[in-house]
C-alpha positions in Angstrom: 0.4 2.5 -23.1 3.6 2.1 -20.4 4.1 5.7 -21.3 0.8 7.0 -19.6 1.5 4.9 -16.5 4.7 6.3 -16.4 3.4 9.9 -16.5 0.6 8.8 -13.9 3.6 8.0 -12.2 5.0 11.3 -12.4 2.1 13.2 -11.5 1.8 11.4 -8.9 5.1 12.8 -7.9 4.4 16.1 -8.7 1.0 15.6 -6.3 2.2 14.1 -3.5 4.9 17.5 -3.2 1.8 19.3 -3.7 -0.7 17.6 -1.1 2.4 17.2 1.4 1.0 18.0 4.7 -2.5 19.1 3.4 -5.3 17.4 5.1 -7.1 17.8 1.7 -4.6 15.2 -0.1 -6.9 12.6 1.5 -8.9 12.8 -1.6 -6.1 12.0 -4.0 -5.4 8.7 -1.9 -9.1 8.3 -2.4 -9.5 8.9 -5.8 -6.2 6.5 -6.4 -7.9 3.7 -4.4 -10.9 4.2 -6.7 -9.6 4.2 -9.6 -7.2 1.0 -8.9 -10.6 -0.5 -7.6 -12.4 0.0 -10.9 -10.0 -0.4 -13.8 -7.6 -3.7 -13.1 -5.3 -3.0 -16.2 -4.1 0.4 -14.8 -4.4 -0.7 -11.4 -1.6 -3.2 -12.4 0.1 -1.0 -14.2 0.4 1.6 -11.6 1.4 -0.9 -9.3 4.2 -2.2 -11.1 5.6 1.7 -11.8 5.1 2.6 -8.4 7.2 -0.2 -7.0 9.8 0.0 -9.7 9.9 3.4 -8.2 11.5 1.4 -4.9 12.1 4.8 -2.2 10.7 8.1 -1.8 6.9 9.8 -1.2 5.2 8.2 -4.0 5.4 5.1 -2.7 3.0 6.3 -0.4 -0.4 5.2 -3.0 0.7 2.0 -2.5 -1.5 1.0 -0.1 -4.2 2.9 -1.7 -3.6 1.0 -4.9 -3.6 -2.7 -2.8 -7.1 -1.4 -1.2 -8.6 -0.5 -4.2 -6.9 -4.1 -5.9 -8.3 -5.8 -2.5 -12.2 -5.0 -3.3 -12.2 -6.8 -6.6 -9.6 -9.6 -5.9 -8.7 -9.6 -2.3 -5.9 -12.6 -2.3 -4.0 -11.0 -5.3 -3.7 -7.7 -3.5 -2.9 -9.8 0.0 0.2 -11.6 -2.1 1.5 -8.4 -3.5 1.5 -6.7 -0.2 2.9 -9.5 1.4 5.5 -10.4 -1.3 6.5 -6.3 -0.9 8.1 -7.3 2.8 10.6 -9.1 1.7 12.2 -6.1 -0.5 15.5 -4.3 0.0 13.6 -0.8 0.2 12.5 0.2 3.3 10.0 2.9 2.1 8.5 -0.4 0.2 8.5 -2.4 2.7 6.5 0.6 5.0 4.5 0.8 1.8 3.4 -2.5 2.7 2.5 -2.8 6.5 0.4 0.0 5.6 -1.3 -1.4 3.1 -1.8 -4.5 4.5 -3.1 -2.9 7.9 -6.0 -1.3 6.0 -7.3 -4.1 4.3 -10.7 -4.9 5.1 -10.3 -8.3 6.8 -14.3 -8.5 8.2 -15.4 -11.6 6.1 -14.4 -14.7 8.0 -12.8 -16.5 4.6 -10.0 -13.9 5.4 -9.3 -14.6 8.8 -6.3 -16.9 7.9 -4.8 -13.9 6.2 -4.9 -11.1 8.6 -3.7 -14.3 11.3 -0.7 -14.2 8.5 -0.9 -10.6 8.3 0.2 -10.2 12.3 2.9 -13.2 12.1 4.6 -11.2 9.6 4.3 -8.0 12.0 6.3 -10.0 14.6 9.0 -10.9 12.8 9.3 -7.4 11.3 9.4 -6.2 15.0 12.9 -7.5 15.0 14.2 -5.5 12.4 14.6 -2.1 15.0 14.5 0.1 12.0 12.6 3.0 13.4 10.7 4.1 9.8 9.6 0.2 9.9 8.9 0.3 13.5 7.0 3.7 13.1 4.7 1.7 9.9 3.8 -1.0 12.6 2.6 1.3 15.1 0.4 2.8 12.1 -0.6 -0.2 11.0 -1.2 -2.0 14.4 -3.3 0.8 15.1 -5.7 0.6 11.7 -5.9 -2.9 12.6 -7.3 -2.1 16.1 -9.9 0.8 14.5 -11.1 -1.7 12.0 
């Protein structure tokens, strides 16, 4: 089994070079957030190769695998994002903010979170790295839209 999520892994490589700067690559986010909405096991899995994966573009589905996590156990998907801030990687890191500025924070239960959710922002502010800097603008402005 760790071999297919492996090779999701790598096709997910081999997409994202492909979808780079196509407006259509939308729909591979989409169907990523889908499928990590509907089947928990490979959600997981993905997850776990995609962080293990630590820099580069394909760390760019996970925030589409923490939405798709989030709308079937919102406060696991909150934890992972959050526990992803306090990596070494930066592209995780970025990873995160961006996954935790499109959560769907609407339902009042979650307001503590997305309060946690901007304290976390702040103190990122202070790093002054500009790829970091650049995800809180992003992110910031998701929250805003939403």
């Amino acid at each position: 089994m760790p071999k297919l999520y492996r090779n999701l892994r790598e096709t997910l490589r081999a997409i994202e070079q492909i979808i780079r700067n196509d407006l259509a690559g939308i729909e591979i986010y989409d169907a990523v957030e889908k499928l990590s909405e509907l089947q928990s096991d490979t959600s997981e899995a993905l997850y776990q190769e995609l962080v293990a994966e630590k820099k580069g573009a394909v760390t760019g589905f996970i925030p589409c695998v923490l939405r798709g996590m989030s709308k079937t156990n919102f406060g696991q998907a909150y934890e992972k994002a959050i526990a992803l801030l306090e990596s070494d990687s930066t592209d995780l890191i970025c990873a995160s903010i961006i996954g935790l500025g499109s959560l769907d924070y609407h339902e009042n239960s979650r307001n503590e979170y997305l309060q946690n959710t901007l304290e976390h922002y702040q103190k990122l502010k202070r790093r002054r790295k500009a790829q970091v800097t650049a995800s809180l603008i992003k992110s910031y402005g998701r929250l805003v839209r939403n």
